[in-house]
mmCIF file as gemmi writes it, N, C-alpha and C atoms, coordinates in Angstrom:
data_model
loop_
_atom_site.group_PDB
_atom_site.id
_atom_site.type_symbol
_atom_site.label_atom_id
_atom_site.label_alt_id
_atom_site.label_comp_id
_atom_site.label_asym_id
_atom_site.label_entity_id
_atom_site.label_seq_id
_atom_site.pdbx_PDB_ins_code
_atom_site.Cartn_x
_atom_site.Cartn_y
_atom_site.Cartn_z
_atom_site.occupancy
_atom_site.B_iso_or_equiv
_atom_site.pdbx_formal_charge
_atom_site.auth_seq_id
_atom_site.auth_asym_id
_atom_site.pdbx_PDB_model_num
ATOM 1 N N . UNK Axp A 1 ? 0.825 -1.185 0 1 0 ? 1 A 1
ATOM 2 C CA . UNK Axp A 1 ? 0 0 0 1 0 ? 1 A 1
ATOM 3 C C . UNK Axp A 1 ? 0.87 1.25 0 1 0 ? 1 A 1
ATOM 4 N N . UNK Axp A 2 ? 1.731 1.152 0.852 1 0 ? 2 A 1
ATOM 5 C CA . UNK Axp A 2 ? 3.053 2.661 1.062 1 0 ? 2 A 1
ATOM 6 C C . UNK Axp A 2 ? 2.914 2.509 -0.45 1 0 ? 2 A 1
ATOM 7 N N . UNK Axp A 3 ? 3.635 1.886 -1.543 1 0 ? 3 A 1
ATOM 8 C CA . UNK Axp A 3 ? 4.811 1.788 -2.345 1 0 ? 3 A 1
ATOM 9 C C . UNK Axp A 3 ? 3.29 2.356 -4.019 1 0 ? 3 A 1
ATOM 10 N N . UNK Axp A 4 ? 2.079 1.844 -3.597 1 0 ? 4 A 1
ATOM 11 C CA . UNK Axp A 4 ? 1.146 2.329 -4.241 1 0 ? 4 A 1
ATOM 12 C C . UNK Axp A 4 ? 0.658 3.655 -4.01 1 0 ? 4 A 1
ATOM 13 N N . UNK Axp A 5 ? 0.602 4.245 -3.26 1 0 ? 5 A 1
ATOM 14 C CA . UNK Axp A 5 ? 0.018 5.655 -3.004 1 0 ? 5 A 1
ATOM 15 C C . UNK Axp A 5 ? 1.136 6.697 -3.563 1 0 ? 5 A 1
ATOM 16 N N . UNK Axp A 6 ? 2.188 6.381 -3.045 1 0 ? 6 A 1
ATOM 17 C CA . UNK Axp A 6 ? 3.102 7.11 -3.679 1 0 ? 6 A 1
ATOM 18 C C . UNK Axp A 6 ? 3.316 6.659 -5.523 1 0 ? 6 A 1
ATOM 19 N N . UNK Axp A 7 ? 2.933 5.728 -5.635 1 0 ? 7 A 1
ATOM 20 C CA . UNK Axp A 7 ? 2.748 5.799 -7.417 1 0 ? 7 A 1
ATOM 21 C C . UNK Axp A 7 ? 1.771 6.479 -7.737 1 0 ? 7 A 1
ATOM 22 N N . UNK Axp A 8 ? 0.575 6.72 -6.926 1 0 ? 8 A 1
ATOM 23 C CA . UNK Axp A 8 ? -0.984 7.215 -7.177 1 0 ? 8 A 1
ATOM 24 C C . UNK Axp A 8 ? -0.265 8.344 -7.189 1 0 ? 8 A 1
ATOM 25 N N . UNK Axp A 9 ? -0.166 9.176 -6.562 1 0 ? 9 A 1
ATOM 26 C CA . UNK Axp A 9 ? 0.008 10.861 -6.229 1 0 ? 9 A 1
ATOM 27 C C . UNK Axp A 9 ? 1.097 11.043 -7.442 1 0 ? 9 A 1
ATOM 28 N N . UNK Axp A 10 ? 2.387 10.52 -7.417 1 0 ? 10 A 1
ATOM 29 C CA . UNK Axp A 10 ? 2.995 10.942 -8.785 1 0 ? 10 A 1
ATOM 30 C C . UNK Axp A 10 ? 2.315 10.908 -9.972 1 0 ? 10 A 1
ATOM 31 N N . UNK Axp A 11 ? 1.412 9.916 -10.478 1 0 ? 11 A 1
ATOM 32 C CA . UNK Axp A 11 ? 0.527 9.628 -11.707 1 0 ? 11 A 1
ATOM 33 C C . UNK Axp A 11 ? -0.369 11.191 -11.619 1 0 ? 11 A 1
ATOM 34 N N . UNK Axp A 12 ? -1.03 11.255 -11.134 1 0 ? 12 A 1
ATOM 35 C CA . UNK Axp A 12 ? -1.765 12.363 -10.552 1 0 ? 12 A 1
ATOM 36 C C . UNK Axp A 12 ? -1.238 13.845 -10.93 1 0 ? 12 A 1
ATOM 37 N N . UNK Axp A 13 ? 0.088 13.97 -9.948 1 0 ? 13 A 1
ATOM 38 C CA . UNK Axp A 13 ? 0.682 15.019 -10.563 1 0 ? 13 A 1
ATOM 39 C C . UNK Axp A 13 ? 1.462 15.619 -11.674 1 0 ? 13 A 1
ATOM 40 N N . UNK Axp A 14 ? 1.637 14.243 -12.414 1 0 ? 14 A 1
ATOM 41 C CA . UNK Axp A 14 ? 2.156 14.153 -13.928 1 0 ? 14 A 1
ATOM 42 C C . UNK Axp A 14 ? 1.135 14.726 -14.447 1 0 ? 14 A 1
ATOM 43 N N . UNK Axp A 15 ? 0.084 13.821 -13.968 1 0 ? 15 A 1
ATOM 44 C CA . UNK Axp A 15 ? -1.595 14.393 -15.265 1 0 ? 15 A 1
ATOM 45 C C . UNK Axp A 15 ? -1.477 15.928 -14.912 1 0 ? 15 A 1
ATOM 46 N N . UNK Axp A 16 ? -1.517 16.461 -13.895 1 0 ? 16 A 1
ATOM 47 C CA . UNK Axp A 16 ? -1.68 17.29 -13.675 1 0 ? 16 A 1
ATOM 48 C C . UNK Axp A 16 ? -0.415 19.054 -14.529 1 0 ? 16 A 1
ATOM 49 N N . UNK Axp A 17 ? 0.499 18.109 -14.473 1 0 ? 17 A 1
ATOM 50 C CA . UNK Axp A 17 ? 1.485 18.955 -15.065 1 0 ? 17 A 1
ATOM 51 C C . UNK Axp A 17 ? 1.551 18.985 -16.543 1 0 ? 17 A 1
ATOM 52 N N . UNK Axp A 18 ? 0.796 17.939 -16.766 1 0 ? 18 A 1
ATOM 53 C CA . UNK Axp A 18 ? 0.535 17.277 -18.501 1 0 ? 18 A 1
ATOM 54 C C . UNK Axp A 18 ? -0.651 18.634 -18.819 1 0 ? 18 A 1
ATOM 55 N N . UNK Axp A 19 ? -1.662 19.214 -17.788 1 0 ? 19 A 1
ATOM 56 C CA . UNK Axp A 19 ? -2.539 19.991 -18.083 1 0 ? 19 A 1
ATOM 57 C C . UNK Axp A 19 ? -2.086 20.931 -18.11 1 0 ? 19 A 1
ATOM 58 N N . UNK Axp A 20 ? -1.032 21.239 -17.294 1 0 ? 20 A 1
ATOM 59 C CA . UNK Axp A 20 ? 0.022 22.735 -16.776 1 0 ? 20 A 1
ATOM 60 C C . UNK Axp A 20 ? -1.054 23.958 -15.65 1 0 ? 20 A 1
ATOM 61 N N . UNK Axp A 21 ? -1.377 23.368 -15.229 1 0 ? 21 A 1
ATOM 62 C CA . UNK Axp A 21 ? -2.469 23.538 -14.028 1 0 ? 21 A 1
ATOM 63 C C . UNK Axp A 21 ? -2.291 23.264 -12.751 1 0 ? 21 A 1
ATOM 64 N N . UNK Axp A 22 ? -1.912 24.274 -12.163 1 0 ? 22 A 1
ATOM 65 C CA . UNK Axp A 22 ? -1.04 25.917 -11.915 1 0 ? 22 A 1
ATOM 66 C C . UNK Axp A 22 ? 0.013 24.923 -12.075 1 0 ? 22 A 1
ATOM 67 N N . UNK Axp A 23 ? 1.341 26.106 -12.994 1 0 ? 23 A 1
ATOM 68 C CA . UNK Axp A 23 ? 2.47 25.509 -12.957 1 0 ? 23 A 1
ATOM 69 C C . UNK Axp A 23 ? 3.242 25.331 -11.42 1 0 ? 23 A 1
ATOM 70 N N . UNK Axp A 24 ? 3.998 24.395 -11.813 1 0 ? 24 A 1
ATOM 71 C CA . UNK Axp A 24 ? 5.001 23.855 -10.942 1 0 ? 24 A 1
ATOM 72 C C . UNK Axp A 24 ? 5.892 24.836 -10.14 1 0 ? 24 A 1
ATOM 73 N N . UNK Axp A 25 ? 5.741 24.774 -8.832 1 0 ? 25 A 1
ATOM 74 C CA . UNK Axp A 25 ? 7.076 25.63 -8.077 1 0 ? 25 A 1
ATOM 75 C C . UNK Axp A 25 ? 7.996 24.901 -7.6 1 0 ? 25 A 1
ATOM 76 N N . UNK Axp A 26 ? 8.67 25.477 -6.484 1 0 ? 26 A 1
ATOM 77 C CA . UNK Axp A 26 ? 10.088 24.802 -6.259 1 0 ? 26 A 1
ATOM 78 C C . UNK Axp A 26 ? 9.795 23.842 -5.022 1 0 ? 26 A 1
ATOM 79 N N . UNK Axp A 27 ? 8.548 23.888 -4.362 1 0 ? 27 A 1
ATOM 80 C CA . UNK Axp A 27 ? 8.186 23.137 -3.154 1 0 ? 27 A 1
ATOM 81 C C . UNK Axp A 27 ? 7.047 22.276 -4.054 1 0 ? 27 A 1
ATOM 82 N N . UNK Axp A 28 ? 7.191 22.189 -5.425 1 0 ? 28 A 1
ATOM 83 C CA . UNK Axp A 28 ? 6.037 20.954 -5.86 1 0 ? 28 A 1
ATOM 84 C C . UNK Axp A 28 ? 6.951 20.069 -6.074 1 0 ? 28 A 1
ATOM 85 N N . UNK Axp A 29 ? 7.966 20.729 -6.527 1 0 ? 29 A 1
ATOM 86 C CA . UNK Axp A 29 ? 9.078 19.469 -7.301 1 0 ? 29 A 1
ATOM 87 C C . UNK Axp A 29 ? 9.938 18.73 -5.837 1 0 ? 29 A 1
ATOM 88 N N . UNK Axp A 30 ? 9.873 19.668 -4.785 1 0 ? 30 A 1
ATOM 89 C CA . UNK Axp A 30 ? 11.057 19.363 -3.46 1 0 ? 30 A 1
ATOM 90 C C . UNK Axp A 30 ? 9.833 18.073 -3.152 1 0 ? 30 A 1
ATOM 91 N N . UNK Axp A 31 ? 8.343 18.46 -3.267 1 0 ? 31 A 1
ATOM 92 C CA . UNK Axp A 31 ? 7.392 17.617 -2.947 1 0 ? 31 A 1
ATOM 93 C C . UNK Axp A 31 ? 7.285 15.805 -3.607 1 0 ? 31 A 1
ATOM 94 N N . UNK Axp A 32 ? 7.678 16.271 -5.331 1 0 ? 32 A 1
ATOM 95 C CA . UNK Axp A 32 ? 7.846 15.086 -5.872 1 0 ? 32 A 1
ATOM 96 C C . UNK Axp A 32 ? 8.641 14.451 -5.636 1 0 ? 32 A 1
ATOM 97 N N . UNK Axp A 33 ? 10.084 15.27 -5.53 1 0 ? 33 A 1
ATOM 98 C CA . UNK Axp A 33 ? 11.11 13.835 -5.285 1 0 ? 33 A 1
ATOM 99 C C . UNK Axp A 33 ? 11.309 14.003 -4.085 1 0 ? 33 A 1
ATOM 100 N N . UNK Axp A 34 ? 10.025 13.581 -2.929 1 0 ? 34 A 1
ATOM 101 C CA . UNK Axp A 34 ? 9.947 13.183 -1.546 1 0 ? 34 A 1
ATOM 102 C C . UNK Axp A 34 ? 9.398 12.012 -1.921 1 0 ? 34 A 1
ATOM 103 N N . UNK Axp A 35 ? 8.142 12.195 -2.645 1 0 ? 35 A 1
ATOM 104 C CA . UNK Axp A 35 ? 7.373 11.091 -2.812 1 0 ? 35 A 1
ATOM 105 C C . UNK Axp A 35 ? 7.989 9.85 -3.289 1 0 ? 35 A 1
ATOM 106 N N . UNK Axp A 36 ? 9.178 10.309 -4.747 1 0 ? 36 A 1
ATOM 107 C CA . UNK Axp A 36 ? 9.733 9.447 -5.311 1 0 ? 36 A 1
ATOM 108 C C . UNK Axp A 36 ? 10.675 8.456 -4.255 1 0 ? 36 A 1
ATOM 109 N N . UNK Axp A 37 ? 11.515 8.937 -3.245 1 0 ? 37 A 1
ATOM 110 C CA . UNK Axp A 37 ? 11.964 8.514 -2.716 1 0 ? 37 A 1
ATOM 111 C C . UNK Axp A 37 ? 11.839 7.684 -1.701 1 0 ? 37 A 1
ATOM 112 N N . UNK Axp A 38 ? 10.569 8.315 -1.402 1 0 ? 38 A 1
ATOM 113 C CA . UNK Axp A 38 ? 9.93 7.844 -0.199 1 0 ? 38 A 1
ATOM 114 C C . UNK Axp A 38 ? 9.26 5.792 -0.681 1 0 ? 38 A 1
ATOM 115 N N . UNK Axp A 39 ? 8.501 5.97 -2.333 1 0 ? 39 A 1
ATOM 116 C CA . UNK Axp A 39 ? 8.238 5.056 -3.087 1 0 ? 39 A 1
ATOM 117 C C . UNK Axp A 39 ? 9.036 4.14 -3.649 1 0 ? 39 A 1
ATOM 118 N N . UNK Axp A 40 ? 10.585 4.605 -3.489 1 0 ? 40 A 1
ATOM 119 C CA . UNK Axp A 40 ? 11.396 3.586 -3.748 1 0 ? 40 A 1
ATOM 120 C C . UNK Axp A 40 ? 11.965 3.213 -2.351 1 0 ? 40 A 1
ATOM 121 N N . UNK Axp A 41 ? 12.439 3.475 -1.583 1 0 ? 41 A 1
ATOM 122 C CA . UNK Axp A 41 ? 12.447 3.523 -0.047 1 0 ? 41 A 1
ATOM 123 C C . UNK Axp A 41 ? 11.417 2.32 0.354 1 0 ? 41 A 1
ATOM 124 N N . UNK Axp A 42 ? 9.988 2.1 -0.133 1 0 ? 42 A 1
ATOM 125 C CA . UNK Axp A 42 ? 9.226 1.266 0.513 1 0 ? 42 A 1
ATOM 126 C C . UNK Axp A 42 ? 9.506 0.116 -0.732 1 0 ? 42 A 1
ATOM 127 N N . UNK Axp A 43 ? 9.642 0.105 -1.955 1 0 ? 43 A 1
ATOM 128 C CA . UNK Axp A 43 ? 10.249 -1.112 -2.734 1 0 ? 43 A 1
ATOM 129 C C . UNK Axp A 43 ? 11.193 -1.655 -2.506 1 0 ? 43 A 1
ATOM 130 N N . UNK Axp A 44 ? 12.118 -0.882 -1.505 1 0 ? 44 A 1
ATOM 131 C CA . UNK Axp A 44 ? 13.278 -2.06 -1.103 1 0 ? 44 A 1
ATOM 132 C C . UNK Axp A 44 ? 12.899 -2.54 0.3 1 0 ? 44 A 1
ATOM 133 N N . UNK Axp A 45 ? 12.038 -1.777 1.128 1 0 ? 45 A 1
ATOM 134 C CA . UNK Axp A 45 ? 11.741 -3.095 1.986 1 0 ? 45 A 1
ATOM 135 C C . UNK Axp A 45 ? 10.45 -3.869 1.535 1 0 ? 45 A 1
ATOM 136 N N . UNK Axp A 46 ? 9.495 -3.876 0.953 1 0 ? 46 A 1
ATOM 137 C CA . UNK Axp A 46 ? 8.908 -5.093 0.439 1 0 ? 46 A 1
ATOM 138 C C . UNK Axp A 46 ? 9.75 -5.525 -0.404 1 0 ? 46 A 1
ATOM 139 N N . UNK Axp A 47 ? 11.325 -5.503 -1.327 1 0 ? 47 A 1
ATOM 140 C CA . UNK Axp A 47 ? 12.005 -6.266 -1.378 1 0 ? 47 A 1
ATOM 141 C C . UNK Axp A 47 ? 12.845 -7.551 -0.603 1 0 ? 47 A 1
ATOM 142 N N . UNK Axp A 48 ? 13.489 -6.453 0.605 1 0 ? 48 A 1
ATOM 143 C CA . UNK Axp A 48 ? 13.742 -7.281 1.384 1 0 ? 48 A 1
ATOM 144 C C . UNK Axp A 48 ? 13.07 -8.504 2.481 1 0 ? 48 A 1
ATOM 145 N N . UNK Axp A 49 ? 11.844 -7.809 2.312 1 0 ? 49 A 1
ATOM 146 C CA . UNK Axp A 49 ? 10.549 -8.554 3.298 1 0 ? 49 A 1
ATOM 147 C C . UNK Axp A 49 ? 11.119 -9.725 2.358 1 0 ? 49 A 1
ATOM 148 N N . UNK Axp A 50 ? 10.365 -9.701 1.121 1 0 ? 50 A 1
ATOM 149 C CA . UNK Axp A 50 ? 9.73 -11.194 0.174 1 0 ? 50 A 1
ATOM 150 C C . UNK Axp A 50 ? 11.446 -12.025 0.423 1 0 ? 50 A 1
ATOM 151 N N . UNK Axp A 51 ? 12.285 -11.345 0.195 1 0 ? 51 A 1
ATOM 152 C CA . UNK Axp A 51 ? 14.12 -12.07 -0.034 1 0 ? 51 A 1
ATOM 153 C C . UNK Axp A 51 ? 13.722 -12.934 1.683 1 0 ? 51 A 1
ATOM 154 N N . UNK Axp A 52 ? 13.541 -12.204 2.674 1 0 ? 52 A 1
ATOM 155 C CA . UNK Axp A 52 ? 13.57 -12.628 4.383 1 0 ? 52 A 1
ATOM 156 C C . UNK Axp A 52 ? 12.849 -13.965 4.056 1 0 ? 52 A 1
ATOM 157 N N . UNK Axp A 53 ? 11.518 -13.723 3.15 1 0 ? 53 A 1
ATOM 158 C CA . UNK Axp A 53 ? 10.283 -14.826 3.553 1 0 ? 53 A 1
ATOM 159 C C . UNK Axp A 53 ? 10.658 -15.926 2.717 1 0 ? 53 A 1
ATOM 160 N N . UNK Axp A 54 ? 11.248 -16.217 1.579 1 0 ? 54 A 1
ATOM 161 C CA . UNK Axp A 54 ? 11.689 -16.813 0.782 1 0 ? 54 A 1
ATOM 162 C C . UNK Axp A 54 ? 13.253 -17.947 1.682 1 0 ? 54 A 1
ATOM 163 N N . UNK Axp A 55 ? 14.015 -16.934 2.13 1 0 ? 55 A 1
ATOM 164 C CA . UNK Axp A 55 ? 14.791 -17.571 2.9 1 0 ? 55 A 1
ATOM 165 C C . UNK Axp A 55 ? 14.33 -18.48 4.305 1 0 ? 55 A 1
ATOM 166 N N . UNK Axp A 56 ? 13.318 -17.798 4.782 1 0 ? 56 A 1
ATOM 167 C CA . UNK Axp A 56 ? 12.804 -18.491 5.626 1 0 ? 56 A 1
ATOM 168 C C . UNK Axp A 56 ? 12.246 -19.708 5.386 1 0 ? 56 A 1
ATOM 169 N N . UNK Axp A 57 ? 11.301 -19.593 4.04 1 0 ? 57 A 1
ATOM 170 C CA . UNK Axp A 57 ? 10.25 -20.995 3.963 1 0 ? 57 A 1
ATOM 171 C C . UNK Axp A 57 ? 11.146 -21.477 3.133 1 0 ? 57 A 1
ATOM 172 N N . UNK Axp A 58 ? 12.323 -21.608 2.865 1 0 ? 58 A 1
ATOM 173 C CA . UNK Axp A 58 ? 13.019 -22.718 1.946 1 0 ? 58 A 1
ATOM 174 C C . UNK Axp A 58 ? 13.556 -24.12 2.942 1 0 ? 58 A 1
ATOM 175 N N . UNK Axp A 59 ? 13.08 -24.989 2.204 1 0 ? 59 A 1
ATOM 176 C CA . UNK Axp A 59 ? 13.311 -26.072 2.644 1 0 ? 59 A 1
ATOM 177 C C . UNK Axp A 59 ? 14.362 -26.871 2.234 1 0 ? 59 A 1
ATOM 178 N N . UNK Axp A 60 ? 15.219 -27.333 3.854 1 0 ? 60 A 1
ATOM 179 C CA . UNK Axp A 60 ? 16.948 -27.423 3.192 1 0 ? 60 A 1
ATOM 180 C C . UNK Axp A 60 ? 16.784 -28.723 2.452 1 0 ? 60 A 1
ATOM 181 N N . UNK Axp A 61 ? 17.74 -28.879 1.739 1 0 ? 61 A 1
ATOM 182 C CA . UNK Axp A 61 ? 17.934 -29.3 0.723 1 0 ? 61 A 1
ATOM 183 C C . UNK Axp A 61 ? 18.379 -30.866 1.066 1 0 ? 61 A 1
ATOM 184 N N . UNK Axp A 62 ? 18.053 -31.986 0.927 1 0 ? 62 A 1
ATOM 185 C CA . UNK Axp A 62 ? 18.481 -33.503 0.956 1 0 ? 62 A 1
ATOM 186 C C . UNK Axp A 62 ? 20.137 -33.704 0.624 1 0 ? 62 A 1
ATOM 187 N N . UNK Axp A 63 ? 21.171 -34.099 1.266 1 0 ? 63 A 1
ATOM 188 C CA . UNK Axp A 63 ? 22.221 -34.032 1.11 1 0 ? 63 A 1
ATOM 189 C C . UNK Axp A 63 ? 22.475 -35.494 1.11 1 0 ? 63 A 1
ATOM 190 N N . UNK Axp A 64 ? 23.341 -35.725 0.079 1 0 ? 64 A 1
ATOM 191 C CA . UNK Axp A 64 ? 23.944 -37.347 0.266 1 0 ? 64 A 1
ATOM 192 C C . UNK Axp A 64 ? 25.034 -37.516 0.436 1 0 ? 64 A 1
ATOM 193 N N . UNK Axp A 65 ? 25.054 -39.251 1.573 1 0 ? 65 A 1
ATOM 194 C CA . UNK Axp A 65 ? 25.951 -39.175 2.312 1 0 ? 65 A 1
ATOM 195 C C . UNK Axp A 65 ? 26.316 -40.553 2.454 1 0 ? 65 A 1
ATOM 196 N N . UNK Axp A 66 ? 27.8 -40.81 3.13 1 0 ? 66 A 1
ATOM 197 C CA . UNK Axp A 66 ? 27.475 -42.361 2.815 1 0 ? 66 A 1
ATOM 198 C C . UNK Axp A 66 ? 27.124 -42.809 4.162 1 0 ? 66 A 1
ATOM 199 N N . UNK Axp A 67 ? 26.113 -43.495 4.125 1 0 ? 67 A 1
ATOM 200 C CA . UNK Axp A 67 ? 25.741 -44.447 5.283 1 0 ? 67 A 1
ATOM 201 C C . UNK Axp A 67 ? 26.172 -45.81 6.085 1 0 ? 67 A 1
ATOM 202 N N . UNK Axp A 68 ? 26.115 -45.733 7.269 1 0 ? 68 A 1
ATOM 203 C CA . UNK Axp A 68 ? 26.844 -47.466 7.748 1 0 ? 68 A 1
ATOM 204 C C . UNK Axp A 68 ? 25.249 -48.014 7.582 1 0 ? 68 A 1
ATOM 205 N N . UNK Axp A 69 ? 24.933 -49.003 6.884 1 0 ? 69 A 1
ATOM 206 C CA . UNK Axp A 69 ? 24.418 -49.578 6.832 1 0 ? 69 A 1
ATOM 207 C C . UNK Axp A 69 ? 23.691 -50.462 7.602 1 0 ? 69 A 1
ATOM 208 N N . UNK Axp A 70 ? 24.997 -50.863 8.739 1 0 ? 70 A 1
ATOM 209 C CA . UNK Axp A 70 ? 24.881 -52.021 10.066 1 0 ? 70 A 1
ATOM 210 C C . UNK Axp A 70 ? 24.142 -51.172 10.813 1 0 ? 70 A 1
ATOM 211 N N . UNK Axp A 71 ? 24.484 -49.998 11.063 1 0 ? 71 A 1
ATOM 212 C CA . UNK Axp A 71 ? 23.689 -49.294 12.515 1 0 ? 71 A 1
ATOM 213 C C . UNK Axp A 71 ? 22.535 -49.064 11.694 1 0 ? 71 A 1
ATOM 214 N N . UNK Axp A 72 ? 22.233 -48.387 10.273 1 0 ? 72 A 1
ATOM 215 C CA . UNK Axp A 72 ? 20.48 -48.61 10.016 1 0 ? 72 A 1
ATOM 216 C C . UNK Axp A 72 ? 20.226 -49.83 10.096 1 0 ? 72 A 1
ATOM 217 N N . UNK Axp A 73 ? 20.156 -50.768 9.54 1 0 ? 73 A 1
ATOM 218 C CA . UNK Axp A 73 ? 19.463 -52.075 9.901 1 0 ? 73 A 1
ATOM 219 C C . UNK Axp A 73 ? 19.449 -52.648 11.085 1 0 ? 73 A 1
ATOM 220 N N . UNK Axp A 74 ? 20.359 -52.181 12.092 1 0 ? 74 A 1
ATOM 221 C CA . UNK Axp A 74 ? 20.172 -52.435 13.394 1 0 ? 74 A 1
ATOM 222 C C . UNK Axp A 74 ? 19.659 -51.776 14.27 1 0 ? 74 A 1
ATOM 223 N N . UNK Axp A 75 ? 18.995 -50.286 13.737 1 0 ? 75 A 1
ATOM 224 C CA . UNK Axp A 75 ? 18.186 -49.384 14.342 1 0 ? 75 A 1
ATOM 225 C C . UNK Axp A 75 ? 16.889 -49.759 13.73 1 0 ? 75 A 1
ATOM 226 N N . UNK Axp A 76 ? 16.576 -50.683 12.806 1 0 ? 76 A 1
ATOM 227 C CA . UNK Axp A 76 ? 15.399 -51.048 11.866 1 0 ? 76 A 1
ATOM 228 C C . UNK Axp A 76 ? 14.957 -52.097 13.02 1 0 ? 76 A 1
ATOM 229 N N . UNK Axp A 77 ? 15.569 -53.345 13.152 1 0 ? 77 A 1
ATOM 230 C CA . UNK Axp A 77 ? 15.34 -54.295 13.25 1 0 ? 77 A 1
ATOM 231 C C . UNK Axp A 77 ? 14.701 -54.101 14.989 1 0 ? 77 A 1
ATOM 232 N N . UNK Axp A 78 ? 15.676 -53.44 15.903 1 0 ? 78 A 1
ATOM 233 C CA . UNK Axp A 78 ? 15.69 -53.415 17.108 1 0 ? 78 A 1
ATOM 234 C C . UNK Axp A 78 ? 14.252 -52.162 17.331 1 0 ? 78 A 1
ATOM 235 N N . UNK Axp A 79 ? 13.629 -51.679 16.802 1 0 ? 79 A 1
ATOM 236 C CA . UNK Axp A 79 ? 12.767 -50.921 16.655 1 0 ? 79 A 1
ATOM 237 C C . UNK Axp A 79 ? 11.012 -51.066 16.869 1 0 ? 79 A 1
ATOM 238 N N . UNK Axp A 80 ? 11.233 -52.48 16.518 1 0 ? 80 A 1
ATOM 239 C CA . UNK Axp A 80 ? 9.805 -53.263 17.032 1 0 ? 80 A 1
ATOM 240 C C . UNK Axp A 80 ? 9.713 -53.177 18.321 1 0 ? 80 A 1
């Protein structure tokens, strides 16, 4: 939602500058690239969120290995 509103209001004030209605001063533009920043600012932490959640739910990976055989079948057998 942050990372959308701040796309809304820039879209907005493009249209708006596209009309030239009232032109632009020096506290519209200090205004835009707040917003801009502020909108990329929230794309790198819902970047980093999804990178966190991704690392989290990964499931490690099956590694092969060589096995003694005697102690599984003797952890099989003795198991009943």
């Amino acid at each position: 939602m942050y990372v959308t509103l701040g796309l809304e209001l820039i879209a907005r004030e493009l249209q708006r500058l596209r009309s030239r209605q009232p032109p632009a001063t020096d506290e519209d533009w200090e205004r835009r690239a707040r917003v801009c920043a502020d909108a990329l600012e929230g794309t790198e932490r819902v970047r980093t969120i999804v990178r966190d959640l991704n690392t989290f739910s990964r499931v490690d990976e099956e590694r092969a290995a060589p096995v003694e055989l005697e102690k599984v079948i003797e952890s099989s057998i003795t198991w009943r």
